[in-house]
One Martini backbone bead per residue (centre of mass of N, CA, C, O) as a GRO file, in nm:
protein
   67
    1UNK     BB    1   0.060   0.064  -0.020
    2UNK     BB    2   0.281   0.248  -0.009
    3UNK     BB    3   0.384   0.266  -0.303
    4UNK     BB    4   0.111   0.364  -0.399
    5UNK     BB    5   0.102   0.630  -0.284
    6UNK     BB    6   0.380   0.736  -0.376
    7UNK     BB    7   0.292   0.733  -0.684
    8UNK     BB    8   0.010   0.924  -0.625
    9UNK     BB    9   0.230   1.173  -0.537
   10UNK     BB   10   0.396   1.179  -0.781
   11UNK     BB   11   0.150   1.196  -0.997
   12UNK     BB   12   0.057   1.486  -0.862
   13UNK     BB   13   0.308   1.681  -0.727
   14UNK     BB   14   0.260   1.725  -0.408
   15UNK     BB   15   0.587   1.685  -0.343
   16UNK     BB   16   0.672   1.911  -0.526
   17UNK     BB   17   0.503   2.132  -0.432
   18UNK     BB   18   0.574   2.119  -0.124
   19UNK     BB   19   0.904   2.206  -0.164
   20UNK     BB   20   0.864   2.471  -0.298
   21UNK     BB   21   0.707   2.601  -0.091
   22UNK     BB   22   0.914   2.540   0.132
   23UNK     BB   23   1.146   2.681  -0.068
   24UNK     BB   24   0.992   2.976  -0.051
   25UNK     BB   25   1.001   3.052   0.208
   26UNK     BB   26   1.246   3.048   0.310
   27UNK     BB   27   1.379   3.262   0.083
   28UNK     BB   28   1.190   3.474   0.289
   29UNK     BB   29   1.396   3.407   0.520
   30UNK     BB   30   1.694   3.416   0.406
   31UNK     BB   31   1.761   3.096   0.357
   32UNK     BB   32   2.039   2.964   0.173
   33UNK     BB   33   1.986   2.629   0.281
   34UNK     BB   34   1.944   2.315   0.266
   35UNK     BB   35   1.912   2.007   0.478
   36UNK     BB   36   1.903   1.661   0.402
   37UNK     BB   37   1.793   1.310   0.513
   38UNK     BB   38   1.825   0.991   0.328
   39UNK     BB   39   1.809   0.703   0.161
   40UNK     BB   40   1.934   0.555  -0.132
   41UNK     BB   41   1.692   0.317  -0.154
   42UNK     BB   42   1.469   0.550  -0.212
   43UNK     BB   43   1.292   0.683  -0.393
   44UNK     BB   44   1.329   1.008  -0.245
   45UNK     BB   45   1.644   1.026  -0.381
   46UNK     BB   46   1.547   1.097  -0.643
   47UNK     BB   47   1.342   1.322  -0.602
   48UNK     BB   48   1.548   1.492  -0.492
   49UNK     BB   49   1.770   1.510  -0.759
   50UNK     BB   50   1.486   1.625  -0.966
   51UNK     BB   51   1.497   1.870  -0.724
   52UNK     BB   52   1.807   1.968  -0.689
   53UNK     BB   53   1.948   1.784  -0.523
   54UNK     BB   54   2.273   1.683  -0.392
   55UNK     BB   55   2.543   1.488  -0.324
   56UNK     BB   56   2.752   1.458  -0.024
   57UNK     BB   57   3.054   1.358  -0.010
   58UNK     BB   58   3.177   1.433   0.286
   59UNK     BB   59   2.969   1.333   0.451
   60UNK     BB   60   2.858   1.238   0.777
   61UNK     BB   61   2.633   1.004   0.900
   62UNK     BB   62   2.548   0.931   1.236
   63UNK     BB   63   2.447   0.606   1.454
   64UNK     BB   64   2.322   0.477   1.732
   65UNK     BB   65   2.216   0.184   1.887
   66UNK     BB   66   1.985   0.076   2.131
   67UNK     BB   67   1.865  -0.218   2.336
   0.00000   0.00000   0.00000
């Protein structure tokens, strides 16, 4: 189900619209630049891609779990 939602929201372009509000906000408030961070393997690192954010080489994120 959950794919299937996310098509129907890919294909309506709302991911797209809300990005671009958040975007349109953003720079209203002077804010210089985003920092987002998806996991590769997930479809939403292509949709970050096809507008317009970069995957950063140098960047590194940690995360430790307890059991």
């Amino acid at each position: 189900m959950m794919n299937s939602l996310a098509f129907q929201w890919e294909a309506s372009c709302i991911g797209t619209d809300f990005l671009q509000a958040v975007e349109q906000y953003a720079k209203s408030k002077q804010v210089t630049h985003i920092f987002l961070q998806t996991e590769r393997t997930v479809p939403a690192f292509n949709f970050y891609i096809k507008n317009g954010f970069i995957e950063l080489k140098d960047h590194i994120s940690l995360y430790k779990e307890f059991n």
